[in-house]
C-alpha positions as a printed NumPy array, in Angstrom:
array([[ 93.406,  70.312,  97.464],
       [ 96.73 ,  69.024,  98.159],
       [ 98.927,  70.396, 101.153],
       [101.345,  71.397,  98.716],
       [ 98.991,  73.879,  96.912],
       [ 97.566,  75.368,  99.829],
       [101.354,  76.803, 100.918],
       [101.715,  77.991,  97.003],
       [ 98.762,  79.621,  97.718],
       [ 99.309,  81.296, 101.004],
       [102.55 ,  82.145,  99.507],
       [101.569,  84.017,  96.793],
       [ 99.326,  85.251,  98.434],
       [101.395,  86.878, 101.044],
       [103.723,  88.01 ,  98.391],
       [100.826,  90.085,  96.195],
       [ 99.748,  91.263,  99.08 ],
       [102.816,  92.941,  99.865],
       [103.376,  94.17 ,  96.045],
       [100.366,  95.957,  96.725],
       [100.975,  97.255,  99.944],
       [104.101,  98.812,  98.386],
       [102.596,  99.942,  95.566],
       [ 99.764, 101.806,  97.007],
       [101.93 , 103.523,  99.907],
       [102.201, 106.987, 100.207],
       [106.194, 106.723,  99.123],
       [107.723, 108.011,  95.8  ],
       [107.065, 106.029,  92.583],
       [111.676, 105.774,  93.02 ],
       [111.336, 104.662,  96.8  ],
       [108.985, 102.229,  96.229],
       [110.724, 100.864,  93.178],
       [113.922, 100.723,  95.349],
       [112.32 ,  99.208,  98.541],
       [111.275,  96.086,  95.828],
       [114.065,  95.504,  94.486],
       [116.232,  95.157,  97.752],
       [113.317,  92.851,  99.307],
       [113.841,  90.715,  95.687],
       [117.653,  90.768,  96.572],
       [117.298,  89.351, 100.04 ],
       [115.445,  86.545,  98.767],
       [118.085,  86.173,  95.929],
       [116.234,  87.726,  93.008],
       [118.395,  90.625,  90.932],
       [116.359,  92.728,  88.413],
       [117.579,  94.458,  85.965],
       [116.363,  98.181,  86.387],
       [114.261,  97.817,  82.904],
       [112.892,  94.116,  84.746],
       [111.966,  96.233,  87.576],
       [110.26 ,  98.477,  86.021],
       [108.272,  95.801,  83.766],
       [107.522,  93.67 ,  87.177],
       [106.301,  97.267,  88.589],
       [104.003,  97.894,  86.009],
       [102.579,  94.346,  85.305],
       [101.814,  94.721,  89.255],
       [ 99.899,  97.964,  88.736],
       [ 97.732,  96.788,  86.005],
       [ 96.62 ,  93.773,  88.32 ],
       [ 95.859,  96.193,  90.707],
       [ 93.819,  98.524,  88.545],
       [ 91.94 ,  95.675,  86.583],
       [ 90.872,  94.45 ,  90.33 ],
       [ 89.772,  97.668,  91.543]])
């Protein structure tokens, strides 16, 4: 594997792993929502509520297909 893949991979790896982290906290469907989208703005990603709410769910049903 090049060096190059393995950082994509412990990147996005560290990033679903904090989608699900938020997701399966104890916070409110709205907190949680909110929390992700200012984390996406501080890396310089802006969702539109609706794109929010599609990356939200897209999340959950990774979740739930790997449970």
């Amino acid at each position: 594997m090049k060096p190059l893949h393995v950082i994509f991979a412990v990147i996005g790896g560290a990033i679903a792993g904090a989608a699900v982290g938020l997701l399966v906290a104890p916070d409110k469907g709205t907190d949680t929502r909110r929390k992700i989208a200012k984390i996406l703005k501080e890396k310089g990603i802006t969702l539109k509520k609706d794109q929010l709410e599609e990356l939200v769910d897209e999340i959950e049903d990774q979740i739930e297909q790997h449970i």
